[in-house]
C-alpha angles and dihedrals in degrees: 000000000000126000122281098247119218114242118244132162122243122197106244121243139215094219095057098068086049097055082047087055102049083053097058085052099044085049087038089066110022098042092026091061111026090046107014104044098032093100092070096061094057100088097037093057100030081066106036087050088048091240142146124244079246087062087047107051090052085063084073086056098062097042081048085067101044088051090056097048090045087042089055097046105031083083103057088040082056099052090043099041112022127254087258094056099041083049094051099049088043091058099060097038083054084055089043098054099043081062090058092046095060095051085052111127089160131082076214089057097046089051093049098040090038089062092041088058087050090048088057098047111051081042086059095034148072095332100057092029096051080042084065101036088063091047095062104029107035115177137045087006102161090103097036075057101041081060099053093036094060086062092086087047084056102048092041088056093047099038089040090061091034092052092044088055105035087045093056088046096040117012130236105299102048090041084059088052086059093052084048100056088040091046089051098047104047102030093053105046087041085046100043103022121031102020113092148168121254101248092198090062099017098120094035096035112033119014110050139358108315089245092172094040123102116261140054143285132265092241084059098048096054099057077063118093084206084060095054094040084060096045084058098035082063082048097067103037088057090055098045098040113038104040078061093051096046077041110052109091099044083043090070093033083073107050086051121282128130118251089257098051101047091047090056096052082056098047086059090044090060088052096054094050085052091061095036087065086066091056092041089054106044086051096058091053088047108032114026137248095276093058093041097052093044100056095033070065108056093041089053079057090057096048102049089054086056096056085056094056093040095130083079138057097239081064096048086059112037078051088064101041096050090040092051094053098039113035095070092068086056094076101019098045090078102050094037101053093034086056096036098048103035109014133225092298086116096347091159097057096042092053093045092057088050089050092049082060098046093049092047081063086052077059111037089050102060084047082042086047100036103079091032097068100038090060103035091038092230148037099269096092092046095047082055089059096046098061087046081060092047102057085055085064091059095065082057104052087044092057109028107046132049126245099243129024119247111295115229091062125155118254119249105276131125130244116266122249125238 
């Protein structure tokens, strides 16, 4: 468990808000577009590259792979380079490979250009970002990161219904143009210009292990069961709950609904997830690890049942609601509990362990989907074993995390400037 942490109270800054919001916008458009909006690429280039749904879904395979290597030394990279630096090389490496992506004529192309993109990612996304949201707003952070993290939700609303549209007008490649430019010119002035470190917790926050912060070390953690019921319990949430997000609009292309159409309902899923951050977040810092987790659970449960009934609207809408109030955790479930329950010691490292795992499950649902899907014709099969997965969850909350986080917490306010 991590270390109690002495209260103490912070002036609050303006530049701190500003860093946070620069954070929303970079997540809005890296993980918005390479994790949110991907769905809605599937069927375009499934058909331009002359391809079956099977061949596509090994594609998140592979960028099931390349999210486990970064996860695992993204870390290390973190402690050696800073969260800043890693962020800014993996921004325009992201640009860079989006460029690649639209000049494929190769399934091998897509598959190679498809996991950069991942690798990317994941280097520019919730690790660094929730690096530097602890950095500048130490503390009781849960709500500073459910800020910055519905961001992505954001950015997978605006760039679902953008890319439906741009696709049907375009086509594939030069949409992905588009993604390219708009990647370029927000990522890189966010990534070189306006993000910063904290100066006041540089040294202790963003570049290194945290050697004087409260907590304990990875090699610690993992002589813990609890350590190891949480590294699968990731595990399955990743496999229960992002092969549903990559497969929601061709989810609902297949029971029946248009392109548009499906995008849209997407769209509206991915704001739902954004305020359900919020939610997400503002329960952390209320109710504990152990509640949040529990209930993020039982709406996932919901979601995923609506996903199966999607030909109709009680299922649209039990999609969204369950989407709204479970998909926050998603993103927000690795950062919180690695910070709740061992502290910023070696933060970095913890919560890139947590990630691995999570990022093994990105690989493990689309095998578990794949032949699935070939012999039922359809996700429903797969979606049913996923809640069966997902009661198995329950046992591990219950077991691993406390019901309320550490009292004596800082309040949420951000560290003063020089």
């Amino acid at each position: 468990m991590g270390a109690m942490r002495k209260k103490r109270t912070i002036p609050r800054s303006r530049g701190a808000y500003w860093i946070l919001g620069a954070l929303f916008l970079l997540l809005a458009v890296n993980w918005g577009i390479v994790f949110n909006a991907h769905s809605v690429f599937v069927q375009p280039v499934q058909e331009a590259l002359g391809t079956d749904r099977s061949a596509m879904l090994l594609a998140m395979v592979y960028r099931g792979l390349s999210a486990v290597g970064v996860s695992l030394a993204a870390g290390g990279l973190i402690n050696r380079w800073g969260a800043l630096g890693v962020l800014r090389v993996a921004c325009v490496g992201l640009v860079l490979s989006f460029y690649g992506m639209s000049r494929v004529q190769t399934l091998g192309g897509y598959y190679f250009f498809t996991s950069l993109q991942v690798a990317f990612t994941i280097l520019s996304g919730f690790l660094p970002c929730s690096v530097l949201v602890n950095d500048w707003f130490p503390g009781k952070n849960a709500t500073a990161m459910s800020i910055a993290f519905m961001g992505s939700g954001i950015g997978g609303m605006v760039f679902n219904a953008l890319c439906g549209r741009l696709l049907i007008l375009k086509g594939w490649r030069e949409t992905l143009m588009v993604l390219c430019w708009i990647l370029a010119l927000v990522l890189l002035p966010l990534a070189f210009f306006i993000l910063r470190e904290n100066p006041q917790t540089r040294v202790e926050y963003a570049v290194g292990p945290q050697v004087d912060a409260p907590g304990i070390w990875l090699r610690e953690a993992i002589r813990t069961p609890q350590f190891w019921l949480l590294m699968s319990s990731f595990l399955v949430l990743a496999v229960t709950m992002t092969a549903p997000i990559n497969n929601m609009t061709p989810n609902f292309q297949d029971l029946g609904w248009e392109m548009k159409t499906a995008s849209f309902i997407t769209s509206i899923a991915m704001l739902g997830m954004s305020l359900g951050k919020l939610l997400t977040g503002w329960l952390f810092d209320r109710f504990g690890l152990r509640a949040t987790a529990l209930f993020s659970n039982l709406t996932m449960m919901i979601c995923l049942m609506g996903m199966i009934q999607g030909a109709h609207a009680l299922g649209i809408a039990f999609t969204i609601l369950g989407f709204t109030f479970s998909a926050g955790y998603v993103s927000m479930g690795v950062p919180v509990i690695s910070d709740g329950l061992y502290g910023r010691k070696d933060f970095s490292r913890i919560s890139g362990s947590f990630q691995a795992a999570y990022n093994v499950g990105t690989m493990v649902g689309p095998l578990m989907i794949r032949p699935l899907y070939v012999v039922f014709g359809g996700y429903a099969m797969a979606w049913t074993l996923f809640l069966v997965l997902l009661s198995a969850n329950f046992l591990i909350y219950w077991r691993t995390l406390p019901g309320l986080m550490a009292k004596g917490d800082e309040d949420l306010a951000p560290s003063p400037e020089p």
